[in-house]
NUGUTI-74768 format. One record per residue (C-alpha): residue in one letter; chain; x, z, y. Coordinates in Angstrom, 2 decimals. Each point is the difference from the previous one (the first is absolute). Layout:
<titors>
rest / kette / xx / zz / yy
a / A / X / Z / Y
...
</titors>
This chain:
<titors>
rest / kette / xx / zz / yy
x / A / 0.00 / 0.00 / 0.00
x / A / 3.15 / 1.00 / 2.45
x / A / 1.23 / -3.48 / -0.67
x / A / -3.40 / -2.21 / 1.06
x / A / 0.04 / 2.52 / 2.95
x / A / 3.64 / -0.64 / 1.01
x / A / -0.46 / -3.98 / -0.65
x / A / -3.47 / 0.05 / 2.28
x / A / 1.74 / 1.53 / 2.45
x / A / 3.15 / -2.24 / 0.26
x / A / -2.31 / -3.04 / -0.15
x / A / -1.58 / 1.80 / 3.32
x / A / 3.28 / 0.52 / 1.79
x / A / 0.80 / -3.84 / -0.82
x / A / -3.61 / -1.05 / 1.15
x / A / 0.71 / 2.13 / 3.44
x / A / 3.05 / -1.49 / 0.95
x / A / -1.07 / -3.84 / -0.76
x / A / -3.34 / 0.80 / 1.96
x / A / 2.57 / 0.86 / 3.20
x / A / 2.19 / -2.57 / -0.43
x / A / -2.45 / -2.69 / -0.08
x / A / -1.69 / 2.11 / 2.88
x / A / 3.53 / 0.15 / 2.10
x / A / 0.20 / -4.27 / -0.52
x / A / -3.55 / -0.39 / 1.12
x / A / 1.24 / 1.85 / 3.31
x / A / 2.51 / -1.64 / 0.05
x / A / -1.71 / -3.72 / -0.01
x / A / -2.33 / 1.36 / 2.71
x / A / 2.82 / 1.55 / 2.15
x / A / 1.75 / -3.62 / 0.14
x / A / -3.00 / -2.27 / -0.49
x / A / 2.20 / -1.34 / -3.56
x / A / -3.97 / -1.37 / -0.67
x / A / 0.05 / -2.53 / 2.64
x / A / 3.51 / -0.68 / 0.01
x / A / -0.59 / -0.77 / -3.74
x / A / -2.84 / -2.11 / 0.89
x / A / 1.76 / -2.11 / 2.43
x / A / 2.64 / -0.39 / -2.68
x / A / -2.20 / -1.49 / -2.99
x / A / 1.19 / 1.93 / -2.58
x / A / -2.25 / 0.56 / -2.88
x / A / -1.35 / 3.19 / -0.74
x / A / 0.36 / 0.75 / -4.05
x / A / -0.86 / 3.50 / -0.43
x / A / -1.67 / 3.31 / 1.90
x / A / -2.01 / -0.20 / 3.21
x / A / -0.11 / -3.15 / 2.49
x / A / 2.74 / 0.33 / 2.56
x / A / -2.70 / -1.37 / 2.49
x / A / -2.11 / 2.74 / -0.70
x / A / 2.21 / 2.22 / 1.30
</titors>
């Protein structure tokens, strides 16, 4: 039982610290306006959340 409870919560420490990263990049894309550059730029979006949108 002490294992499942250690493994749960190392899977919720990992889960944490990807939610702020990808929270810290979103600022970041907003801080600089990345989305429009991006958009200007014509690169292809393959994975995650529209650049525009941002």
């Amino acid at each position: 039982m002490d294992t499942k409870l250690d493994n749960f919560s190392e899977i919720s420490k990992l889960l944490s610290v990807k939610s702020k990263m990808s929270s810290d990049i979103l600022s970041l894309f907003s801080k600089f306006g990345l989305g429009r550059m991006l958009c200007r730029l014509s690169l292809e979006k393959h994975d995650g959340i529209s650049a525009v949108q941002l």
